[in-house]
N, C-alpha and C positions, 0 to 999 in steps of 0.2 A: 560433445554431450554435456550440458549444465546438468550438475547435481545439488540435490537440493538442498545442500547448505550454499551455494553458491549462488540459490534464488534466492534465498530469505536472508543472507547476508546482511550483515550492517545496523548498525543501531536501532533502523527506523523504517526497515522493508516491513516489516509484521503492522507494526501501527497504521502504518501506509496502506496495506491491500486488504488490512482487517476492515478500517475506517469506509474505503469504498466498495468492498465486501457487500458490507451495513447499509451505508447508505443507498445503493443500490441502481441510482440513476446518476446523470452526471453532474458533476461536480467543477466550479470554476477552482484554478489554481489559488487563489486567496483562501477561500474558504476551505481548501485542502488543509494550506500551511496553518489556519487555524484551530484546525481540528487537529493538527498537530505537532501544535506549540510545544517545545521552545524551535523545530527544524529552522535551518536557514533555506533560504529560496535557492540558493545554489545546492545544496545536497537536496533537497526536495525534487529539485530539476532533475539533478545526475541518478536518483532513484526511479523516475518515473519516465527518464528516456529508457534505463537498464528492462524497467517491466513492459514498455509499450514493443522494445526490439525483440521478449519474449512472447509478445504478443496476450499478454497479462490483463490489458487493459488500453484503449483504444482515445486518441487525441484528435478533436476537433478543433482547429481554428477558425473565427470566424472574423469576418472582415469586416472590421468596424475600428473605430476611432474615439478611447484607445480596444486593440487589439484584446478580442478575446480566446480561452482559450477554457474549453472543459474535458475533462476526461471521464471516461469512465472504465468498469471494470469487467470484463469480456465472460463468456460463458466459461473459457480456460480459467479464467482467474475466480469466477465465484467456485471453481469445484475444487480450490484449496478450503474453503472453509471448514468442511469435516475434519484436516488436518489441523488447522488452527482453531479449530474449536478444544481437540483432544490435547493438543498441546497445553493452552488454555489452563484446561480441565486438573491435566498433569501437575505444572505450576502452582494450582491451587492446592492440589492434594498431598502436595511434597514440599510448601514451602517453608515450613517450619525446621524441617530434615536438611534444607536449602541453609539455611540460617546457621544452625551448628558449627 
């Protein structure tokens, strides 16, 4: 059983699933890593095999030269948003208390 600190793990899962969340159709891998800049393309990688194996969001390759590759974010994965909204919401409303 994955719990769900174990989904949202790591520096850059929340910016990651919020980002395609948002955006809402699919997205190439360039313009993921620049939406969120500073990731490197190897932990961008290792974050978006960990959510596509949860079935989080879905990886088309297309065969072309060079090689492309877009993802997007599955109906599993937009029904996080309620919870990363509240989250979100939390963080705003507590971050001064955060501060201290």
């Amino acid at each position: 059983m994955v719990s769900f600190v174990n989904l949202i793990s790591g520096k850059w899962a929340i910016p990651i699933l919020y980002r395609l969340i948002i955006i809402g159709e699919p997205v190439r891998f360039s313009d993921l890593q620049r939406a969120v800049h500073p990731i490197t393309q190897k932990e961008l990688t290792r974050q978006l095999r960990q959510f596509e194996s949860r079935r989080l969001l879905t990886r088309q390759v297309f065969a072309e030269v060079p090689p492309r590759v877009e993802y997007q974010i599955t109906e599993l994965g937009k029904s996080l948003r309620p919870t990363l909204d509240s989250l979100a919401d939390w963080m705003r409303e507590n971050s001064e208390k955060l501060r201290e």
